[in-house]
N, CA, C and O atoms as a GROMACS GRO file, in nm:
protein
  260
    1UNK      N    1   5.118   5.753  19.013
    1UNK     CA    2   5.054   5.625  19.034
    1UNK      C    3   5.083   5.576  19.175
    1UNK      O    4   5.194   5.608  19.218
    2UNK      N    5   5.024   5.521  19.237
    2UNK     CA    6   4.996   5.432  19.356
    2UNK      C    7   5.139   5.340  19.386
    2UNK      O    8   5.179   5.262  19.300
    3UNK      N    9   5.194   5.354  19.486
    3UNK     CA   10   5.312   5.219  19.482
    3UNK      C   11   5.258   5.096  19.583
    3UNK      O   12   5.315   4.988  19.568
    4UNK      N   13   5.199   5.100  19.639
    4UNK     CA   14   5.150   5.024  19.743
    4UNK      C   15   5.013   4.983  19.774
    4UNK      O   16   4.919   5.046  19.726
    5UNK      N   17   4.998   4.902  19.835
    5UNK     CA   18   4.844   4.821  19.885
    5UNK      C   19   4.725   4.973  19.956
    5UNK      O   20   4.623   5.039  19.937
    6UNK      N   21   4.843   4.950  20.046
    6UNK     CA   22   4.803   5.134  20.145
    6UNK      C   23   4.698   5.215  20.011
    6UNK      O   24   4.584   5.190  19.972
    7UNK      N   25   4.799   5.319  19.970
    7UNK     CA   26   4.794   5.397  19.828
    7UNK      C   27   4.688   5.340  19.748
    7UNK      O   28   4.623   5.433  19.702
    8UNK      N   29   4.629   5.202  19.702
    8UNK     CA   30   4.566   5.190  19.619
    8UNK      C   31   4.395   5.198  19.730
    8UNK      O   32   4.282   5.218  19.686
    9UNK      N   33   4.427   5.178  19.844
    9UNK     CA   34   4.314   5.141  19.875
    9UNK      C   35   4.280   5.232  19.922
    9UNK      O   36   4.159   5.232  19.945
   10UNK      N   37   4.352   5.350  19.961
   10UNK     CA   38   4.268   5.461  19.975
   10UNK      C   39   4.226   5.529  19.880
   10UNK      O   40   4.123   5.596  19.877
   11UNK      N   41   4.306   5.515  19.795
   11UNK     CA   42   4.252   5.598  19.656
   11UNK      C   43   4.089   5.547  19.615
   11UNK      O   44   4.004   5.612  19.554
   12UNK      N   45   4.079   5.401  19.675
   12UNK     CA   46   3.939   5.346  19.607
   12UNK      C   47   3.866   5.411  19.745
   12UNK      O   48   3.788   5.496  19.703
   13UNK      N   49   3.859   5.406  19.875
   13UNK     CA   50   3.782   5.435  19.985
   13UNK      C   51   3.784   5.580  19.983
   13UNK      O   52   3.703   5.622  20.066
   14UNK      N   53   3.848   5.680  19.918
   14UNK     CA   54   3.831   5.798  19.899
   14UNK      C   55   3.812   5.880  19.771
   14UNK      O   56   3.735   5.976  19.757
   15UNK      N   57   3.876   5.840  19.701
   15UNK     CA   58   3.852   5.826  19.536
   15UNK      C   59   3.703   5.879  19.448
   15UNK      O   60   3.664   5.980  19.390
   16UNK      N   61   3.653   5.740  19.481
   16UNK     CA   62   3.513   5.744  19.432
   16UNK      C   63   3.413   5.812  19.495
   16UNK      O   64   3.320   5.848  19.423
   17UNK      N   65   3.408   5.842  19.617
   17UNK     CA   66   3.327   5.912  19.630
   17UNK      C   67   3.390   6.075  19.607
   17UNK      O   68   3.300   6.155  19.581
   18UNK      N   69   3.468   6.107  19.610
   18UNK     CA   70   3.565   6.256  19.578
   18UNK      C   71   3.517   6.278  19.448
   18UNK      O   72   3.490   6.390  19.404
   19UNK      N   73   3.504   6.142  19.368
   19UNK     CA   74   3.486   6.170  19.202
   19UNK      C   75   3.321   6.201  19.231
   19UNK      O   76   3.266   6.308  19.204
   20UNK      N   77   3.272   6.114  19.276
   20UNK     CA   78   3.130   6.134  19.299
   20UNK      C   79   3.079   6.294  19.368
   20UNK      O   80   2.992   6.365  19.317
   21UNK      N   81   3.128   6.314  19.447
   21UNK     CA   82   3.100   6.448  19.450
   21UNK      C   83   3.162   6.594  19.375
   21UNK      O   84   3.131   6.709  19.406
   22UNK      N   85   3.276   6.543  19.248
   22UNK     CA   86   3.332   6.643  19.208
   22UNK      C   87   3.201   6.644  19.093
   22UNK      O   88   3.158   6.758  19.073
   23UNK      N   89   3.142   6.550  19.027
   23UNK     CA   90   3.084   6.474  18.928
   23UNK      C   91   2.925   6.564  18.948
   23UNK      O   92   2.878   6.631  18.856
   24UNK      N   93   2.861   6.551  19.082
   24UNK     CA   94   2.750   6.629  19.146
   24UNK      C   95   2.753   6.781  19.116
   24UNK      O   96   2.667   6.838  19.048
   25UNK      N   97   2.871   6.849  19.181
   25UNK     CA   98   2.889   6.963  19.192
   25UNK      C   99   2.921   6.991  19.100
   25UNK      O  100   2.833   7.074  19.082
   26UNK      N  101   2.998   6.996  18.986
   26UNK     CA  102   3.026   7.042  18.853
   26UNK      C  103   2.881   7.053  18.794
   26UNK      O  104   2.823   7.157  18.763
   27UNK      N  105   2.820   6.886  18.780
   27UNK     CA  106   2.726   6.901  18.702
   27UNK      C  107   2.633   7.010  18.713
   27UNK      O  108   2.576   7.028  18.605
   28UNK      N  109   2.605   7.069  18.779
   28UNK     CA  110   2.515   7.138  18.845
   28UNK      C  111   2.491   7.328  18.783
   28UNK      O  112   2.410   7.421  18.788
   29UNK      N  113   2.650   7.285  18.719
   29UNK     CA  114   2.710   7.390  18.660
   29UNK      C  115   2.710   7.372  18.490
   29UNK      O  116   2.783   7.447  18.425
   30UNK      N  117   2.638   7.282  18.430
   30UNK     CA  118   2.643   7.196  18.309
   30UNK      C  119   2.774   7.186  18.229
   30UNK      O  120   2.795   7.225  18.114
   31UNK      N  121   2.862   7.119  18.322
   31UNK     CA  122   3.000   7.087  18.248
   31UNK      C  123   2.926   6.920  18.185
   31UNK      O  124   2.825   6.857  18.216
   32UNK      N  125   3.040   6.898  18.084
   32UNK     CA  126   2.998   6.811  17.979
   32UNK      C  127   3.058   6.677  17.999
   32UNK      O  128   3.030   6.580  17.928
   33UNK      N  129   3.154   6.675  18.114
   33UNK     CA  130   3.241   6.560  18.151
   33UNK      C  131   3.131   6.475  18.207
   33UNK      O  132   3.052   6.528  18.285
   34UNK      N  133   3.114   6.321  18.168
   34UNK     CA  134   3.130   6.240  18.228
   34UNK      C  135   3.142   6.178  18.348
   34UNK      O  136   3.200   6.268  18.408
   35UNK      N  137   3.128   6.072  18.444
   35UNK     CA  138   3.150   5.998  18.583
   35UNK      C  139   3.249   5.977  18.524
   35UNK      O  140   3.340   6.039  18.580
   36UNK      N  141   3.281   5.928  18.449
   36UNK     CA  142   3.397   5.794  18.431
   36UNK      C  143   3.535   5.944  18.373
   36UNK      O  144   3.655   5.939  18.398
   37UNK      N  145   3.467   6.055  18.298
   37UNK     CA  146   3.602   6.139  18.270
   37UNK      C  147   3.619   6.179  18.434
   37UNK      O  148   3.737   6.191  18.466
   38UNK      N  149   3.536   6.198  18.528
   38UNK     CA  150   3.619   6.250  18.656
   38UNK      C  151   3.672   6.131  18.761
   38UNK      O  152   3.757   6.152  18.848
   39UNK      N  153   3.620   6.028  18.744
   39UNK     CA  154   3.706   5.924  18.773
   39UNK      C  155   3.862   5.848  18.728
   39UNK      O  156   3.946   5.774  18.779
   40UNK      N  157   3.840   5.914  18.611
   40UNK     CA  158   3.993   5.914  18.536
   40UNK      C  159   4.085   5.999  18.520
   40UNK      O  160   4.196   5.990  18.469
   41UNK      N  161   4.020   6.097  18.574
   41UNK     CA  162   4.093   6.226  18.561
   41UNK      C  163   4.231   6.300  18.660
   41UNK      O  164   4.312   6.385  18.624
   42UNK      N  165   4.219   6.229  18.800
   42UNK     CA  166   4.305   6.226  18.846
   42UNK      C  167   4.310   6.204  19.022
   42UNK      O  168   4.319   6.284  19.114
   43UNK      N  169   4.298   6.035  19.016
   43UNK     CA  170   4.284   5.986  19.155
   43UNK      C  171   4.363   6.075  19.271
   43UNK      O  172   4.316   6.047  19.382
   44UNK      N  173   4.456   6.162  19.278
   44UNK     CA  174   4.478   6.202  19.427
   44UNK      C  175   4.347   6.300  19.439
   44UNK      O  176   4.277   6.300  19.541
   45UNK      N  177   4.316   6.391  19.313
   45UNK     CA  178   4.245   6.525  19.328
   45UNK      C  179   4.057   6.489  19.419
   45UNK      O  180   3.988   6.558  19.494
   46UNK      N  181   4.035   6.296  19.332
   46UNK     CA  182   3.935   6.284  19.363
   46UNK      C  183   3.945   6.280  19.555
   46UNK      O  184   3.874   6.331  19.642
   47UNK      N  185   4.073   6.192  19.561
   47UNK     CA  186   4.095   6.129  19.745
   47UNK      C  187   4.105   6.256  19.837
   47UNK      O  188   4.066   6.260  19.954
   48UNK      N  189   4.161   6.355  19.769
   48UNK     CA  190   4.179   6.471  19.840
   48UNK      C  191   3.997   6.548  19.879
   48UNK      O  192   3.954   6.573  19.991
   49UNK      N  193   3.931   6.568  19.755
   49UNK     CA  194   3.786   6.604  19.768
   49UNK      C  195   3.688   6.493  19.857
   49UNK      O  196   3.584   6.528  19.912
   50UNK      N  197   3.748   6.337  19.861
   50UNK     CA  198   3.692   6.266  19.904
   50UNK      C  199   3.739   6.317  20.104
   50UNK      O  200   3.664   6.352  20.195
   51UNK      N  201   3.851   6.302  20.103
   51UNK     CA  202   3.942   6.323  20.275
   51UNK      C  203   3.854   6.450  20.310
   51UNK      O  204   3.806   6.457  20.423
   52UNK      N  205   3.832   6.547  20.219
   52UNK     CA  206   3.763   6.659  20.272
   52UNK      C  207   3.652   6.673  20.328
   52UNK      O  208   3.642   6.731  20.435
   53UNK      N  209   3.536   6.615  20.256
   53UNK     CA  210   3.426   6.576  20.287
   53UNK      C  211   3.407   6.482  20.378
   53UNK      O  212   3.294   6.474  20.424
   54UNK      N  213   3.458   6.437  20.401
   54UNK     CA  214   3.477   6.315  20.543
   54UNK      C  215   3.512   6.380  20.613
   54UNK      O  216   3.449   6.353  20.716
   55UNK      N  217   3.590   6.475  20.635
   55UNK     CA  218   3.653   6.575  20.762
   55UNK      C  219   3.504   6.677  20.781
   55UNK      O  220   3.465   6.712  20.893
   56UNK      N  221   3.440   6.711  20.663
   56UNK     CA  222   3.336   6.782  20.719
   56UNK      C  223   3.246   6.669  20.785
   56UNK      O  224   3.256   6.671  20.908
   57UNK      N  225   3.157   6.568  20.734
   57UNK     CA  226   3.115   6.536  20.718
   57UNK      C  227   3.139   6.479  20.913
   57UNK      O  228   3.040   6.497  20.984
   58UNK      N  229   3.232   6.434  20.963
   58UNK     CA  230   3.273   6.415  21.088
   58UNK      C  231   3.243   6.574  21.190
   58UNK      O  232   3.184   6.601  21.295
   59UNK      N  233   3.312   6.640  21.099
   59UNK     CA  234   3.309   6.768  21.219
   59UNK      C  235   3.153   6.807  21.238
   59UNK      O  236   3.125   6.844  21.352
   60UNK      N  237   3.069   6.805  21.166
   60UNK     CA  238   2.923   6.824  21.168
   60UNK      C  239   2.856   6.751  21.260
   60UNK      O  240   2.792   6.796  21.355
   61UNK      N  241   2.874   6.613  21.223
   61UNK     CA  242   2.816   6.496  21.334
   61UNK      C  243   2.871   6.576  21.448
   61UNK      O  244   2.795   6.613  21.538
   62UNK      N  245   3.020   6.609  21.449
   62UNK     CA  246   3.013   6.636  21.599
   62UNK      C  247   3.015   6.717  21.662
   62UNK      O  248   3.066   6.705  21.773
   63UNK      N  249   2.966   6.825  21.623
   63UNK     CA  250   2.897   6.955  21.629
   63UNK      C  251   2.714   6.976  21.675
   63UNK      O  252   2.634   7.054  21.726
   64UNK      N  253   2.723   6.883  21.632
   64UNK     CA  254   2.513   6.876  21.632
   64UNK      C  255   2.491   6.771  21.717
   64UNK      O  256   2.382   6.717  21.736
   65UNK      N  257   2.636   6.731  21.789
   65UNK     CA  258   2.580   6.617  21.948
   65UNK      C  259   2.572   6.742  22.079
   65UNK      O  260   2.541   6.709  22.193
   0.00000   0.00000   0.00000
């Protein structure tokens, strides 16, 4: 769990969208989970998939200037 202000708020600024794209990409694969089971399922795994995609998502932009 989260001990701090820090910790909680990245978990929400990275979190949800991490869940959101774990949620995309699974589905795609017809797993049976839920938004809300991969949102509950385990906030670092979502922040970590979320930090990732932001690191691509940056290196691209700045690649294609």
């Amino acid at each position: 769990m989260p001990n701090t202000n820090k910790d909680i708020l990245s978990l929400i600024i990275f979190g949800l969208p991490g869940a959101i794209i774990r949620w995309i990409f699974l589905k795609t694969f017809n797993k049976e989970k839920t938004f809300k089971d991969y949102l509950a399922d385990n906030a670092y795994i979502n922040a970590a998939v979320g930090i990732i995609a932001l690191v691509i998502v940056i290196l691209l932009g700045y690649t294609m200037t």
